[in-house]
KOLKOLLUM-709544 format. One record per residue (C-alpha): x, y, z; residue in three letters. Coordinates in Angstrom, 1 decimal, always signed. Example, Ala and Ser with C-alpha at 12.3 -4.5 7.8 and 13.67 -1.06 7.14 Angstrom:
% residues 2
<node <+12.3,-4.5,+7.8>,ALA>,
<node <+13.7,-1.1,+7.1>,SER>,
END
This chain:
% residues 303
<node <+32.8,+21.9,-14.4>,UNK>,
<node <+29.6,+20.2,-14.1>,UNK>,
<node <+28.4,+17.8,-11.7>,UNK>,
<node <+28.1,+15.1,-14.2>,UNK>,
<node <+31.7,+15.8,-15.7>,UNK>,
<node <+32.7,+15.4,-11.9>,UNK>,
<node <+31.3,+12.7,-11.6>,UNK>,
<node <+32.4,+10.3,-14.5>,UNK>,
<node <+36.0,+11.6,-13.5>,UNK>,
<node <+35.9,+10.4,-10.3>,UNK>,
<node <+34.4,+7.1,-11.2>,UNK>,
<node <+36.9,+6.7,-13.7>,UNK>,
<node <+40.2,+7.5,-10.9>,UNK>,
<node <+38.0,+4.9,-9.2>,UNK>,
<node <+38.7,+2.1,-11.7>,UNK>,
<node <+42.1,+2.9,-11.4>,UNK>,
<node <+42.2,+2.5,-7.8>,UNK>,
<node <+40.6,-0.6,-8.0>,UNK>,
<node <+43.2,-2.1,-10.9>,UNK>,
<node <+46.1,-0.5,-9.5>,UNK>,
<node <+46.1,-0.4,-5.7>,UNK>,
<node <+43.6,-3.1,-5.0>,UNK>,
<node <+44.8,-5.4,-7.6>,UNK>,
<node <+41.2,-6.6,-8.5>,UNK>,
<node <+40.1,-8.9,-11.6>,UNK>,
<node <+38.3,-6.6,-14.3>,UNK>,
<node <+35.0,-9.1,-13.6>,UNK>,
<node <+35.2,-7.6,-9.8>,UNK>,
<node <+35.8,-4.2,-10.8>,UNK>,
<node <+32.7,-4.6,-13.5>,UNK>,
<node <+30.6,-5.7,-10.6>,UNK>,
<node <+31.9,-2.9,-8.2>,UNK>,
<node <+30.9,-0.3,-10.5>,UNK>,
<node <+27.7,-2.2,-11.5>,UNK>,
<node <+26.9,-1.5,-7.8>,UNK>,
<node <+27.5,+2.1,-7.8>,UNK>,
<node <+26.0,+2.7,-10.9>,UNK>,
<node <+23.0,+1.5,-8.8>,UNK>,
<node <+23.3,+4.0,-6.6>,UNK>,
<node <+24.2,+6.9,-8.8>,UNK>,
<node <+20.6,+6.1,-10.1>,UNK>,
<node <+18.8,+6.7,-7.3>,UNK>,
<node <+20.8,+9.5,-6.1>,UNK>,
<node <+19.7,+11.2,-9.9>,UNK>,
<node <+16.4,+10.3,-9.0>,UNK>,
<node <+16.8,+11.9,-5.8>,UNK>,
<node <+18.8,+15.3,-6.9>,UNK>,
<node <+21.3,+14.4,-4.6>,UNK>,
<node <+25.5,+15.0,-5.8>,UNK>,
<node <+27.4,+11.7,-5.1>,UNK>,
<node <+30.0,+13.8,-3.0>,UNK>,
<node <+26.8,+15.2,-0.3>,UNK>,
<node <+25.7,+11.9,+0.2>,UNK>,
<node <+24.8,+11.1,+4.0>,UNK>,
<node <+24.3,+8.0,+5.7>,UNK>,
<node <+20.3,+8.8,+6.1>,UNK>,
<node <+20.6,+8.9,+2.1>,UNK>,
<node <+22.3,+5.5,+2.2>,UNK>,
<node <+19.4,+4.0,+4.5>,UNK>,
<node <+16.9,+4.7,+2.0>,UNK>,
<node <+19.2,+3.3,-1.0>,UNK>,
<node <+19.5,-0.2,+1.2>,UNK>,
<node <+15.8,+0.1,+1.8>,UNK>,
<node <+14.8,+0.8,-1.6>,UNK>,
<node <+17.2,-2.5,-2.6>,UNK>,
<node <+15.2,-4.4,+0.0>,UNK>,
<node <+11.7,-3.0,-1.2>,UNK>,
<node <+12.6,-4.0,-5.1>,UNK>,
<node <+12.8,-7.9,-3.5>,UNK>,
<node <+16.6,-8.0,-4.0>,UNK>,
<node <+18.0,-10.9,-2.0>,UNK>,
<node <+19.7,-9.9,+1.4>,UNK>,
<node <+22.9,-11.8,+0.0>,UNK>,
<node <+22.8,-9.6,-3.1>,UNK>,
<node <+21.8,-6.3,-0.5>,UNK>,
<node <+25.3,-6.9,+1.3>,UNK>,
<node <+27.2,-7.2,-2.0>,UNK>,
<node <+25.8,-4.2,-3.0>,UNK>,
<node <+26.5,-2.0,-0.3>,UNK>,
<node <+30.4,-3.6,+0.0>,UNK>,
<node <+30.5,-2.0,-3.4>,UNK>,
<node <+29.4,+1.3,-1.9>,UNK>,
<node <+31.7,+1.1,+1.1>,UNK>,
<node <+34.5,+0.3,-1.5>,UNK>,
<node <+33.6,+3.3,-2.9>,UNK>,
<node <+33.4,+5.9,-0.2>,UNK>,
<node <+36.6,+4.9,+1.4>,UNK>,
<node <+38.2,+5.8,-1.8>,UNK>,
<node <+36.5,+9.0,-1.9>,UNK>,
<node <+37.6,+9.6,+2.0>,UNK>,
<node <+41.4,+8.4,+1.4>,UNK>,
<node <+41.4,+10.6,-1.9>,UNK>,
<node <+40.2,+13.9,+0.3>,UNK>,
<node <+36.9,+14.2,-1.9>,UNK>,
<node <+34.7,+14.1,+1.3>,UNK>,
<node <+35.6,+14.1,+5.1>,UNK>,
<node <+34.2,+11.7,+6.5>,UNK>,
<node <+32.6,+8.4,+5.2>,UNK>,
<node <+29.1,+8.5,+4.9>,UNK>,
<node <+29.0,+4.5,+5.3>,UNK>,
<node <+30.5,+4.3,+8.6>,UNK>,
<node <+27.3,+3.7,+10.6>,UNK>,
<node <+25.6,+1.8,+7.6>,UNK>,
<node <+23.7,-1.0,+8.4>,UNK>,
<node <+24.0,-4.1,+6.1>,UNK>,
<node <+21.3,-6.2,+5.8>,UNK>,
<node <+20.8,-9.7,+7.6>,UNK>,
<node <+21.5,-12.5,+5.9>,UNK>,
<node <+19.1,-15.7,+6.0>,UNK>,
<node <+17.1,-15.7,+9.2>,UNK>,
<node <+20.4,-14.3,+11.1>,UNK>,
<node <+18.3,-12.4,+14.4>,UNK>,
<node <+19.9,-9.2,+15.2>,UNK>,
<node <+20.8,-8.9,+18.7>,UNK>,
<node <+18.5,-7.7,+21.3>,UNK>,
<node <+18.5,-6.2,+24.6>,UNK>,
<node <+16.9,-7.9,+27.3>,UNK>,
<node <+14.6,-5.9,+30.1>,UNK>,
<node <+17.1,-6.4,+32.4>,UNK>,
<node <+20.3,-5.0,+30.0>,UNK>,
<node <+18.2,-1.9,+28.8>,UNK>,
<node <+17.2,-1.2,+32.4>,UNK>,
<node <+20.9,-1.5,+33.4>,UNK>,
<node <+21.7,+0.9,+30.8>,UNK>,
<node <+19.4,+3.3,+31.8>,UNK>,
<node <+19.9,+3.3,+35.0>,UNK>,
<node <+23.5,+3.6,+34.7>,UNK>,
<node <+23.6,+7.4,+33.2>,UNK>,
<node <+24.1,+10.3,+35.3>,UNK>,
<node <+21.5,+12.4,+35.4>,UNK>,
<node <+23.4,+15.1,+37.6>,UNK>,
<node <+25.2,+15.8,+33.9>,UNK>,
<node <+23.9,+18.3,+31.5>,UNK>,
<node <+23.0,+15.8,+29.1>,UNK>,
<node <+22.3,+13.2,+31.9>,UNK>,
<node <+18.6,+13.6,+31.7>,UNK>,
<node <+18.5,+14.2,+27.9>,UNK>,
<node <+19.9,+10.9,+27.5>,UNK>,
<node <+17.2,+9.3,+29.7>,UNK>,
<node <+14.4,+10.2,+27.4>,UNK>,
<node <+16.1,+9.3,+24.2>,UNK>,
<node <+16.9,+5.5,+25.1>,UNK>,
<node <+13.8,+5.3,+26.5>,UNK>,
<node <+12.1,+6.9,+23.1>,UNK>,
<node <+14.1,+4.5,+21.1>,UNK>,
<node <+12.5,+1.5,+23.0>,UNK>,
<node <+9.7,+2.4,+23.8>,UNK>,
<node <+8.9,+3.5,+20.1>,UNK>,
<node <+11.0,+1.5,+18.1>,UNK>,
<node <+12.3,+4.3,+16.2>,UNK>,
<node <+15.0,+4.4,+13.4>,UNK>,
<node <+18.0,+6.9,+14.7>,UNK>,
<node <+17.1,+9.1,+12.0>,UNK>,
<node <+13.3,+9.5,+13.3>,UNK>,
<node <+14.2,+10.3,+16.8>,UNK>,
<node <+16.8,+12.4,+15.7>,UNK>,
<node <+14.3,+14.6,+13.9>,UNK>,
<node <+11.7,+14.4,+15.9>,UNK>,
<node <+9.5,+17.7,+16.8>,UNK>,
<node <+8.0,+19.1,+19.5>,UNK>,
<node <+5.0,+20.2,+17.1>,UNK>,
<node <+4.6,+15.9,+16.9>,UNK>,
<node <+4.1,+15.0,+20.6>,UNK>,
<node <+0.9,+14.5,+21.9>,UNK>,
<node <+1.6,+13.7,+25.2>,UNK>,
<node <-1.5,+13.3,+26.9>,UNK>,
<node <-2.9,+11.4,+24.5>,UNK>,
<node <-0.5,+8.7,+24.2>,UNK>,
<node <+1.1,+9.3,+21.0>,UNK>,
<node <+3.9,+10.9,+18.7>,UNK>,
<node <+3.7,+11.5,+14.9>,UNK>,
<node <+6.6,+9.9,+13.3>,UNK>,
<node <+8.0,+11.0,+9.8>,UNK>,
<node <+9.9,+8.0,+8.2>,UNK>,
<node <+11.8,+7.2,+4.8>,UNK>,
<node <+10.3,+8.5,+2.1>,UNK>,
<node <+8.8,+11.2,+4.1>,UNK>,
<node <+5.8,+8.6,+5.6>,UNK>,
<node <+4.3,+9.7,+8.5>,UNK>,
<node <+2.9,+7.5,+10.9>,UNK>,
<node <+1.3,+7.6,+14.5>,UNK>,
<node <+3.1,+5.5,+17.2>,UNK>,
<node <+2.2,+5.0,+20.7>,UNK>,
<node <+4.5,+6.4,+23.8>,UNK>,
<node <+4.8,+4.7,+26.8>,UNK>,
<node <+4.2,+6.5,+30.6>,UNK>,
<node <+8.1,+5.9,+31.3>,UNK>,
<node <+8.9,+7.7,+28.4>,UNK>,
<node <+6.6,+10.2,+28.6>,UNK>,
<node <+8.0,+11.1,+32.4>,UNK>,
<node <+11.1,+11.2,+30.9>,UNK>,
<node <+11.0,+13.2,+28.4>,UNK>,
<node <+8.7,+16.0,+30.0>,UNK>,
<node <+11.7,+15.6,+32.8>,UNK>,
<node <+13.9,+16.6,+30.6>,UNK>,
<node <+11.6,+19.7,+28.9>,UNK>,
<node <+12.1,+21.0,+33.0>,UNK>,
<node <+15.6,+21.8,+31.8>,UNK>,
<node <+15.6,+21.7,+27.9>,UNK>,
<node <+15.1,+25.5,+27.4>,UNK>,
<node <+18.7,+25.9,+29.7>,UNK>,
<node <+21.1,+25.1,+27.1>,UNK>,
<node <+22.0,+27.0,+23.5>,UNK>,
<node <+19.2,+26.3,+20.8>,UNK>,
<node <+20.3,+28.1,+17.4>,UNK>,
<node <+17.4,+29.6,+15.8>,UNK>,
<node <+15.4,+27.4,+13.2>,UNK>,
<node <+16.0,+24.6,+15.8>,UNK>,
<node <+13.3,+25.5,+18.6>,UNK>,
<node <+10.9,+22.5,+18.1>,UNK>,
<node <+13.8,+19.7,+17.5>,UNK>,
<node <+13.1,+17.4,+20.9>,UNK>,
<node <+16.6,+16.6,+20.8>,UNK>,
<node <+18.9,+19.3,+21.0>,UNK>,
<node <+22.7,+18.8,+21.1>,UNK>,
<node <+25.4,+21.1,+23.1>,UNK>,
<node <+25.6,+23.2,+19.8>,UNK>,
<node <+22.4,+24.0,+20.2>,UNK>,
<node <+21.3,+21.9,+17.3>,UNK>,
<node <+19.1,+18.3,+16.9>,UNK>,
<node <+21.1,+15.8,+18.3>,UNK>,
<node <+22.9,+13.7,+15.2>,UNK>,
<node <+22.7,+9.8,+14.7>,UNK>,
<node <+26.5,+10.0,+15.4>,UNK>,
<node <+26.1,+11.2,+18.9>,UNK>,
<node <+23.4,+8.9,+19.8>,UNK>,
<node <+25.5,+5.9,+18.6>,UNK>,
<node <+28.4,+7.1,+20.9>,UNK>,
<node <+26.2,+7.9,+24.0>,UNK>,
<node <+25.0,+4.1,+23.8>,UNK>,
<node <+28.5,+2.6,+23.2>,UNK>,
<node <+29.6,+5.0,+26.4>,UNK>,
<node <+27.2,+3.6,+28.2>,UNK>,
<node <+27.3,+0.0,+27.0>,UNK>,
<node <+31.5,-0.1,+27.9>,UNK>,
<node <+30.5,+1.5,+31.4>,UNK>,
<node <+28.2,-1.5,+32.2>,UNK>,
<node <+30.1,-3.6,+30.8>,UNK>,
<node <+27.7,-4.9,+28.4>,UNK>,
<node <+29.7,-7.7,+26.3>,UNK>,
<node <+26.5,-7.6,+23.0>,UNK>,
<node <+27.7,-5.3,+20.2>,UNK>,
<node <+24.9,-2.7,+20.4>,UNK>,
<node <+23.7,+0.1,+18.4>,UNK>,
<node <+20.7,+2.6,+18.5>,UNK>,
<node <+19.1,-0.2,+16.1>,UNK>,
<node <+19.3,-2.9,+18.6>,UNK>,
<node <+16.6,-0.9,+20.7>,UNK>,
<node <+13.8,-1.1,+17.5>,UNK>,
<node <+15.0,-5.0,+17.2>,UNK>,
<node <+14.0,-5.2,+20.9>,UNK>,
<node <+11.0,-3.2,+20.8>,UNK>,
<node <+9.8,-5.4,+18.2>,UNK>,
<node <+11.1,-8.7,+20.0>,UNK>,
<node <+9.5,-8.1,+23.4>,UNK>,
<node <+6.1,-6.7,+21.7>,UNK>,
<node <+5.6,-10.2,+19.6>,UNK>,
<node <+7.0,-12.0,+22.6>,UNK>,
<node <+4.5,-10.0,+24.3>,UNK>,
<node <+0.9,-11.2,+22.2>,UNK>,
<node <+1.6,-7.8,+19.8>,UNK>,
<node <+0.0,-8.8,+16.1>,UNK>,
<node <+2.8,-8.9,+13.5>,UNK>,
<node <+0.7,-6.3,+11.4>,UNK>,
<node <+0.4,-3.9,+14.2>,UNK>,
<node <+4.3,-3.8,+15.0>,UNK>,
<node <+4.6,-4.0,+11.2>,UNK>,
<node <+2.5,-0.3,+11.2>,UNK>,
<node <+4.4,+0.9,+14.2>,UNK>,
<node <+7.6,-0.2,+12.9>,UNK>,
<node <+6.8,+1.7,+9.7>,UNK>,
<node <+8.2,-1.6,+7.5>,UNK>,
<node <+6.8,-1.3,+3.6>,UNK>,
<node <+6.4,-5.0,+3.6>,UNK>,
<node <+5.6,-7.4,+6.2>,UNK>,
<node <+8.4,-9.9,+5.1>,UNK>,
<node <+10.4,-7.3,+6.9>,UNK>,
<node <+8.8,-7.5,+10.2>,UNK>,
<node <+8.5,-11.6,+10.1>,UNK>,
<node <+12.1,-11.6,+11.2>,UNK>,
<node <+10.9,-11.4,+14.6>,UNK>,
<node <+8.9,-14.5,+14.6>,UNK>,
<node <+11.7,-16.7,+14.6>,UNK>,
<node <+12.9,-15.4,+17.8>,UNK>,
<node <+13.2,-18.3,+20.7>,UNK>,
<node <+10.7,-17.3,+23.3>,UNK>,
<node <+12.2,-18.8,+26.1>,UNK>,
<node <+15.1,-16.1,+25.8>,UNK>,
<node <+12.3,-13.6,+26.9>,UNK>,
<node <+11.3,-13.4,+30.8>,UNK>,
<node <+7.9,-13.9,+31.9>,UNK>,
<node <+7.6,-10.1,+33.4>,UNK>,
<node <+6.7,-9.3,+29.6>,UNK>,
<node <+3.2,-9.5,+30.9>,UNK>,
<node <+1.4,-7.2,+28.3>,UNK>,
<node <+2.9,-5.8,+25.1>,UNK>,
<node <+5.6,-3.5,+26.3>,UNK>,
<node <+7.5,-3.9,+29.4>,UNK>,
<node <+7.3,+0.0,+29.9>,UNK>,
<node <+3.6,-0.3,+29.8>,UNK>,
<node <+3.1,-2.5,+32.5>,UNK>,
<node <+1.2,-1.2,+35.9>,UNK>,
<node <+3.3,-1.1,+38.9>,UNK>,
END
């Protein structure tokens, strides 16, 4: 059977789940599978089968959605349609785990994501035991994450081959394969050439030498683990914000405009297609900020 044949099967058992167990109006169900026919589309586009989908994949769909100037409301409605979708799949055994899980929807209006304080990312940081395994590992990726605003997925992949160091700066490959230069702070720097002291310890599989990252199996760490080391550590401090690898890129962005950063520069560093993307920062309060922001990034400041 080919993957098209597959495909139009399973959409159609979907229908019925949607008439039959979910009771839906045929107008809802029409707009449910207007909204995956959206996605199937760029998926073709992609050569990428419905049933391999990832939640990177689903990152780029939501971006793409964003990019083709697609309201925010009309973002969110789209991507309930998808999670509709995928927890059918899941509850019909077609795929084991739900690729949606960890997707982001989009902010509605001029809704502010929720940011990390100095103080609250310090406290996190602080709190991890470096006398672990993975104590010291952890260190340099939530200070990677804020100190270069990175999606999960960027850090995740991130290679040795694309540090430079001693100069100041990583290379960054983003959606749709961009690459981009972003500068590393000293903190993070220490950190992570801490953690290199140790890095070569552990298992690394072959074919996954010059991941940064590397996981107890030896492989680059996923987004999954990186989202459960910050909720460890966020229920451990008992930080009451719902936080998520993502709330360290809204803070890097927050504390480097807060700081005197030009929009267009954290626009480049953020690797945003269009600026209306980054101007959601500029309607942050400043007073929430604390005055040790001095220059542009906390972790650049001279002690």
């Amino acid at each position: 059977m080919n993957k098209q044949v597959k495909n139009k099967q399973i959409i159609t058992k979907y229908k019925q789940y949607l008439k039959l167990e979910k009771s839906l109006s045929k107008n809802t169900i029409m707009a449910y599978i207007g909204d995956l026919e959206k996605l199937i589309s760029y998926l073709e586009e992609e050569n990428i089968n419905i049933l391999d989908v990832t939640t990177d994949n689903l990152d780029n769909f939501s971006a793409s959605l964003r990019d083709l100037g697609i309201h925010p409301r009309s973002q969110a409605r789209i991507l309930s349609g998808i999670r509709s979708f995928f927890n059918f799949l899941t509850l019909d055994d077609y795929i084991s785990q739900d690729p949606t899980e960890f997707l982001e929807s989009p902010q509605i209006g001029k809704h502010i994501p929720d940011i990390l304080s100095v103080e609250e990312i310090d406290s996190l940081i602080n709190s991890i035991d470096r006398s672990t395994k993975e104590g010291q590992r952890n260190c340099a990726i939530l200070e990677t994450l804020y100190s270069c605003g990175l999606r999960v997925s960027e850090l995740c992949n991130l290679k040795i081959s694309d540090l430079f160091l001693d100069e100041g700066f990583i290379k960054v490959e983003g959606k749709g394969s961009k690459q981009r230069l972003v500068p590393i702070s000293q903190k993070a720097t220490k950190e992570i050439k801490n953690y290199f002291l140790q890095r070569s310890d552990g298992l690394i599989k072959p074919g996954y030498e010059d991941f940064v990252f590397i996981s107890r199996f030896g492989k680059n760490i996923s987004r999954i683990m990186v989202f459960h080391i910050i909720k460890e550590l966020s229920e451990q401090i008992g930080l009451k914000k719902s936080i998520s690898p993502h709330t360290f890129r809204h803070s890097f962005a927050t504390h480097l405009l807060e700081g005197g950063a030009n929009l267009r520069a954290i626009q480049s560093m953020l690797g945003h297609e269009c600026i209306g993307t980054t101007e959601i920062y500029t309607h942050i309060d400043k007073n929430k900020l604390r005055n040790e922001i001095i220059s542009h990034h906390p972790r650049n400041k001279t002690h």
